[in-house]
N, CA, C and O atoms as a CHARMM CRD file, in Angstrom:
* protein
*
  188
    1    1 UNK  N    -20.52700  42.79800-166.07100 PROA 1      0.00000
    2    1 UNK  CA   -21.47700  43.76300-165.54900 PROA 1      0.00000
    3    1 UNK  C    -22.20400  43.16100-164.32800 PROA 1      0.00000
    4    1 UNK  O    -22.50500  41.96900-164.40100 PROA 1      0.00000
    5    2 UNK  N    -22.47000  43.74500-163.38900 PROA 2      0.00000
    6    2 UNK  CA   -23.12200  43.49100-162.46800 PROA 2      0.00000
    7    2 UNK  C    -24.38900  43.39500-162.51100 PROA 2      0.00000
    8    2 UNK  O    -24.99900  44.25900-163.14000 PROA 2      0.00000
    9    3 UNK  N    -25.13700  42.29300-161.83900 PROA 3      0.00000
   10    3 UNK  CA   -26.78200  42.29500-161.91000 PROA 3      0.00000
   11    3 UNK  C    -27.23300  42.54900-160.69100 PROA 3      0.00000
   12    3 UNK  O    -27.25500  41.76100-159.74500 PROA 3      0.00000
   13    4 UNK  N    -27.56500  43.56400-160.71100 PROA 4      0.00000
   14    4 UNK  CA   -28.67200  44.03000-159.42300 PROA 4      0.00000
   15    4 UNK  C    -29.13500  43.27100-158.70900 PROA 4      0.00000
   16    4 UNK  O    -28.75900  43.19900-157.53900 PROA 4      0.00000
   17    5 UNK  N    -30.29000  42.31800-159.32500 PROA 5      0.00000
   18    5 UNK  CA   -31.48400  41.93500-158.73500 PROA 5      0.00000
   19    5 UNK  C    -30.85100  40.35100-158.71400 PROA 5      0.00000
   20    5 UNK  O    -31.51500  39.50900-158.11000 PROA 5      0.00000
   21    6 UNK  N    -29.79700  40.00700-159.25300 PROA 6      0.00000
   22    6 UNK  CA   -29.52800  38.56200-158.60000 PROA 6      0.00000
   23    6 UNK  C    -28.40400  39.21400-156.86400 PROA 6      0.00000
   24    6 UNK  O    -28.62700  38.70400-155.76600 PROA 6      0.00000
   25    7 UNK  N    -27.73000  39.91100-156.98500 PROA 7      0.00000
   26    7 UNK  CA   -26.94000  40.32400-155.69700 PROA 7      0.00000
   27    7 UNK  C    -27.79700  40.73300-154.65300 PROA 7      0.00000
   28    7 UNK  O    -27.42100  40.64000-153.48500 PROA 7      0.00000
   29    8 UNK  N    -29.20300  41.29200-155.03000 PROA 8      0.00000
   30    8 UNK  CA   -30.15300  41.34500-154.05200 PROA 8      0.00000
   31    8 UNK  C    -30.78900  40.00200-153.64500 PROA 8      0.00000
   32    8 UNK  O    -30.70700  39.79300-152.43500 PROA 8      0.00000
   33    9 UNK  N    -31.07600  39.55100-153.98100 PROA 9      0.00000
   34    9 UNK  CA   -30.99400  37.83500-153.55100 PROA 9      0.00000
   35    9 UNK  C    -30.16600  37.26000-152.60300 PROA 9      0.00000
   36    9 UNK  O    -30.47200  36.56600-151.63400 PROA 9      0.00000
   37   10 UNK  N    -29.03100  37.64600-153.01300 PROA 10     0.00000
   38   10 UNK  CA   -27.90100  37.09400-152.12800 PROA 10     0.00000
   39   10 UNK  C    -27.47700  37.56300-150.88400 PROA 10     0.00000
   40   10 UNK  O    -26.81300  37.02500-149.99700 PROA 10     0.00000
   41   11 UNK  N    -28.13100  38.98500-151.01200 PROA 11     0.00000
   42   11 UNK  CA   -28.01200  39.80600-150.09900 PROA 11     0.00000
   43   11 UNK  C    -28.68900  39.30200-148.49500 PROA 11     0.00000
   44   11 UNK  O    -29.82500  38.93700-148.19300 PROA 11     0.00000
   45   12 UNK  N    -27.36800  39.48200-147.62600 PROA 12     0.00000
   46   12 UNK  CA   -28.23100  38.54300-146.17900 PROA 12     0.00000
   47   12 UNK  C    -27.71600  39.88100-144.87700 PROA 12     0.00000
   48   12 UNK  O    -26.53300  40.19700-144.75600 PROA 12     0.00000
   49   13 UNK  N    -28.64400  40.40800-144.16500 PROA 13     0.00000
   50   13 UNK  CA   -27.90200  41.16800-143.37900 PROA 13     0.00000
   51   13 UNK  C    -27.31800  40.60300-142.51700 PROA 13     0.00000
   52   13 UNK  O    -27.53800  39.48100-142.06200 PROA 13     0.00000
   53   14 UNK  N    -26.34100  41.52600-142.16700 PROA 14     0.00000
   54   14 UNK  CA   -25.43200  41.74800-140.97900 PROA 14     0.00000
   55   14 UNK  C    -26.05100  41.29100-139.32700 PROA 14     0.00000
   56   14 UNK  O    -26.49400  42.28000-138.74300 PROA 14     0.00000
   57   15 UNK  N    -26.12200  40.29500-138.70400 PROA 15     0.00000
   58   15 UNK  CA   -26.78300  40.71700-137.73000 PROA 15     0.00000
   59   15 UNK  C    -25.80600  41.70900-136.58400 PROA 15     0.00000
   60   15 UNK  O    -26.13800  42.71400-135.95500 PROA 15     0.00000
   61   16 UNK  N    -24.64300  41.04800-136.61900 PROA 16     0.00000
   62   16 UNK  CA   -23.79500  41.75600-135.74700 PROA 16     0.00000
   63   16 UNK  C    -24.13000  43.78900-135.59700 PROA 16     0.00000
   64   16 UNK  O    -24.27000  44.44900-134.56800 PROA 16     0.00000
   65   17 UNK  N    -24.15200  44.16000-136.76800 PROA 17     0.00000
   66   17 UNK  CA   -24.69600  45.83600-136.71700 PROA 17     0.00000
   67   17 UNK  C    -25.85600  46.18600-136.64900 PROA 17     0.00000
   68   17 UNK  O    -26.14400  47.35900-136.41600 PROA 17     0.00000
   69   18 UNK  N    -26.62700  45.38700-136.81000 PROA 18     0.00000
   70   18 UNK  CA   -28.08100  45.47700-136.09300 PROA 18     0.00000
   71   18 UNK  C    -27.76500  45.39000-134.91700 PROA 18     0.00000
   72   18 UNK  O    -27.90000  46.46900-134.34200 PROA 18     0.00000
   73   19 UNK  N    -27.43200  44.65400-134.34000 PROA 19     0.00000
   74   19 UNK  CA   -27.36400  44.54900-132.64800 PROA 19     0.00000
   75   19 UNK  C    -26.31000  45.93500-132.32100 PROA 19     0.00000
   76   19 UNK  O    -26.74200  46.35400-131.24700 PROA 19     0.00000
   77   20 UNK  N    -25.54600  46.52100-132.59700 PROA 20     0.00000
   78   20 UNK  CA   -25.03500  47.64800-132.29200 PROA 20     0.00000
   79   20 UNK  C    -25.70500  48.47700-132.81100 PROA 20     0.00000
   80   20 UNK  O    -25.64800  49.41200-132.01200 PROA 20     0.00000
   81   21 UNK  N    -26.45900  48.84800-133.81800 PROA 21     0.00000
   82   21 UNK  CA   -27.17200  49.47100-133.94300 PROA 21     0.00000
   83   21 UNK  C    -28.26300  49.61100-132.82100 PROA 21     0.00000
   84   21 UNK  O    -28.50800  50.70900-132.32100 PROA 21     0.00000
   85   22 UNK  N    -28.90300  48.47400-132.44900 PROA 22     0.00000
   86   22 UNK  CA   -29.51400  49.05800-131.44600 PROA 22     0.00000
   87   22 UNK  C    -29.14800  49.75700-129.96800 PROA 22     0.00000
   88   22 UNK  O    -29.65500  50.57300-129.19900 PROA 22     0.00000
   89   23 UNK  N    -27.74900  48.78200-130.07000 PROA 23     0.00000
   90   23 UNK  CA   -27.54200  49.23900-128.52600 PROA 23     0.00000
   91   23 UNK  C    -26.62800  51.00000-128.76400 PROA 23     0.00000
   92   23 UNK  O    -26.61300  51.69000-127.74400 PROA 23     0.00000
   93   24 UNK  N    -26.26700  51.32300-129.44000 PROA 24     0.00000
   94   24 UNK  CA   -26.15500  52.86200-129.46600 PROA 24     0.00000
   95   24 UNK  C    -27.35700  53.84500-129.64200 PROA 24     0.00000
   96   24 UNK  O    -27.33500  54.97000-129.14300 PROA 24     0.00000
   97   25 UNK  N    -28.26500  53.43500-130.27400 PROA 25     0.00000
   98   25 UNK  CA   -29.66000  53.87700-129.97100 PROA 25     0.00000
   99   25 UNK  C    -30.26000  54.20800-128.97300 PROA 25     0.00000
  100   25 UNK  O    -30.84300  55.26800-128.74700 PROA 25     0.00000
  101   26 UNK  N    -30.11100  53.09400-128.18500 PROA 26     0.00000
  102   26 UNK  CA   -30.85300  52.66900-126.54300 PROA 26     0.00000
  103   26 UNK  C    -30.10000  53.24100-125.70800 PROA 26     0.00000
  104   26 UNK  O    -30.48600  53.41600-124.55200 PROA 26     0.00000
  105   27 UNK  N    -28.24400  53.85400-126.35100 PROA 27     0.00000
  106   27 UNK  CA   -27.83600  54.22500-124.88800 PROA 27     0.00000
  107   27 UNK  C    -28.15300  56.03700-125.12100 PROA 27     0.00000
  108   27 UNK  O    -28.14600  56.98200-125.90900 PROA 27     0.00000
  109   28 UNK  N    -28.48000  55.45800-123.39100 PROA 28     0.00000
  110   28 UNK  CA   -28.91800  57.38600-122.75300 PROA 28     0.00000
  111   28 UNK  C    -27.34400  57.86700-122.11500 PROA 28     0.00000
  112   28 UNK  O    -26.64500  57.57400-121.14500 PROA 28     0.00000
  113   29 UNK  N    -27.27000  58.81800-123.34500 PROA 29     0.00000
  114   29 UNK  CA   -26.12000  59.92400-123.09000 PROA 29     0.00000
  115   29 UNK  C    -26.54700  60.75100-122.53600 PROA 29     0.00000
  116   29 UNK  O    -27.69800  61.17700-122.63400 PROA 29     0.00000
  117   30 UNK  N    -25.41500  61.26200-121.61900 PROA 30     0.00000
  118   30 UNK  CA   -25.81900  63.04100-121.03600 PROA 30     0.00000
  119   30 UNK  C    -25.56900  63.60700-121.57400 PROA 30     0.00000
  120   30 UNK  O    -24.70200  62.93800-122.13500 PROA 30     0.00000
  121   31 UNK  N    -25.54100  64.85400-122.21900 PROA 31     0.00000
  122   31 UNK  CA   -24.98400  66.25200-122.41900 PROA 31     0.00000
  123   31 UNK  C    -24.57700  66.87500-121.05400 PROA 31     0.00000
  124   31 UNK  O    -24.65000  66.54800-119.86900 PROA 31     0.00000
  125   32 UNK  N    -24.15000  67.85000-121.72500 PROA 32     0.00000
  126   32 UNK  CA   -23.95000  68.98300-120.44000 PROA 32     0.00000
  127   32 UNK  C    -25.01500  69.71200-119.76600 PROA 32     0.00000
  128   32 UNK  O    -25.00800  69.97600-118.56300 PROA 32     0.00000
  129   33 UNK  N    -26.05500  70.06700-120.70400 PROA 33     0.00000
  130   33 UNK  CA   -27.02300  70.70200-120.26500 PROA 33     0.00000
  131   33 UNK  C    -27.94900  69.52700-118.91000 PROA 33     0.00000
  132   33 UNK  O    -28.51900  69.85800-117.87000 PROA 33     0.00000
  133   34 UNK  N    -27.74900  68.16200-119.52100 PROA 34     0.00000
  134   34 UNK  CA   -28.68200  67.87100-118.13000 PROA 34     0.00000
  135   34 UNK  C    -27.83700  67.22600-117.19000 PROA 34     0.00000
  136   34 UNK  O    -28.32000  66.43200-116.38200 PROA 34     0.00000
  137   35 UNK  N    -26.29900  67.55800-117.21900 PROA 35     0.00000
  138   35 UNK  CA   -25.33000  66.94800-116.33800 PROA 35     0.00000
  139   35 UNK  C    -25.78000  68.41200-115.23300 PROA 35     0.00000
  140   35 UNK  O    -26.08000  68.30800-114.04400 PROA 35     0.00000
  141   36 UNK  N    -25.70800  69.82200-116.09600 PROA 36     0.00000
  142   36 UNK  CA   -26.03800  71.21800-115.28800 PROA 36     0.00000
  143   36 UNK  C    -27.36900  70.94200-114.57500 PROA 36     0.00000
  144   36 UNK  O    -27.21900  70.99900-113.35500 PROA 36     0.00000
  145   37 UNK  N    -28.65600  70.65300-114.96400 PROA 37     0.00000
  146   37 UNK  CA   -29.81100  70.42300-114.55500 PROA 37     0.00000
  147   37 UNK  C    -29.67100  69.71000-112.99600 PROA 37     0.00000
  148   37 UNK  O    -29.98700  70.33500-111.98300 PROA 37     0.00000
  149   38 UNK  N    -29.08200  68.12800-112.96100 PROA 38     0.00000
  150   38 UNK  CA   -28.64400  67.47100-112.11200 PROA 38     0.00000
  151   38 UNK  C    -27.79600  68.37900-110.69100 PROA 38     0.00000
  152   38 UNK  O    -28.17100  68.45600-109.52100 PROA 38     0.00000
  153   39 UNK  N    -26.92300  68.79900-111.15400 PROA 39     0.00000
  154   39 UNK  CA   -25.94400  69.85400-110.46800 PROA 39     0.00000
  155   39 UNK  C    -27.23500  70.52600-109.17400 PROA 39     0.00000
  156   39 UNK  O    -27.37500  70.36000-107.96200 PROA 39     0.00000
  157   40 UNK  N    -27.92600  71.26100-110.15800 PROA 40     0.00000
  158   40 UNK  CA   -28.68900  72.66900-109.54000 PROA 40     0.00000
  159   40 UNK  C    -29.94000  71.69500-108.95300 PROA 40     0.00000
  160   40 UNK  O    -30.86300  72.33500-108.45000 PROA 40     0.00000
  161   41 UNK  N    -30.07700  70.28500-108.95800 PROA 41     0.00000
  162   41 UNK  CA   -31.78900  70.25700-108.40600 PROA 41     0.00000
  163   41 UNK  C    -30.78100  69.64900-107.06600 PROA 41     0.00000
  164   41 UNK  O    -30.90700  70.11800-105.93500 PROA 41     0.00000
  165   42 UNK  N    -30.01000  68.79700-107.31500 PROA 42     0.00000
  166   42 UNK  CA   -28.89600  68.51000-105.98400 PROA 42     0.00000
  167   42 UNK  C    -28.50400  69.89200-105.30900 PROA 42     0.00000
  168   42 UNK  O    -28.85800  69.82800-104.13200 PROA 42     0.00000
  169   43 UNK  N    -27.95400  71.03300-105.57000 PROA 43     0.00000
  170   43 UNK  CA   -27.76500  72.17700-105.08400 PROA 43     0.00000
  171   43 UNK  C    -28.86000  72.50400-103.93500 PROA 43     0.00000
  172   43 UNK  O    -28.74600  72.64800-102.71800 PROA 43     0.00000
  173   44 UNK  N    -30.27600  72.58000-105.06000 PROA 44     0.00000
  174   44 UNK  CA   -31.65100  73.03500-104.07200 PROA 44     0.00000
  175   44 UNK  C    -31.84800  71.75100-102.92500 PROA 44     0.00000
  176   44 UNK  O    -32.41300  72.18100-101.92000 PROA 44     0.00000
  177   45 UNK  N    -31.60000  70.64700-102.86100 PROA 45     0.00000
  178   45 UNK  CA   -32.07600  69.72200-102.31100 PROA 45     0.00000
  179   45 UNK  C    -31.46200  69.81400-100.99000 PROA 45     0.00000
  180   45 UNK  O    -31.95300  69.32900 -99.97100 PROA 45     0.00000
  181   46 UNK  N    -30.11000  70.60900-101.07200 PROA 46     0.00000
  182   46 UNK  CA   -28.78400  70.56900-100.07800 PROA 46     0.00000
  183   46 UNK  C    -29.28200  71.86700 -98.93400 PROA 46     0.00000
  184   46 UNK  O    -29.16600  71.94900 -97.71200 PROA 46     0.00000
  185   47 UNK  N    -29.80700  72.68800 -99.84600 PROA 47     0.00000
  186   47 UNK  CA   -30.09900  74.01600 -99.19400 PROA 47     0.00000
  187   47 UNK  C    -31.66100  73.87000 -98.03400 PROA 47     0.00000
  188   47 UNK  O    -32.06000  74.85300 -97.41000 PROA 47     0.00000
């Protein structure tokens, strides 16, 4: 049988997925909607 509270003991995190964890966090994706936004303030800027 397994014991919980001794495997929690043993238990050591991951650092490697912490660090990807953060850096997918931190990255700024576009959508479409503000790839469109971009489009139209460049459009007005041209005009």
């Amino acid at each position: 049988m397994i014991n919980f509270d001794e495997e929690i003991k043993k238990f050591k995190p991951c650092l490697e997925i912490e660090d990807t964890e953060d850096s997918v966090y931190n990255y700024d994706s576009k959508d479409i909607s503000d790839i469109l936004q971009e489009i139209l303030k460049e459009m007005k800027n041209t005009n």
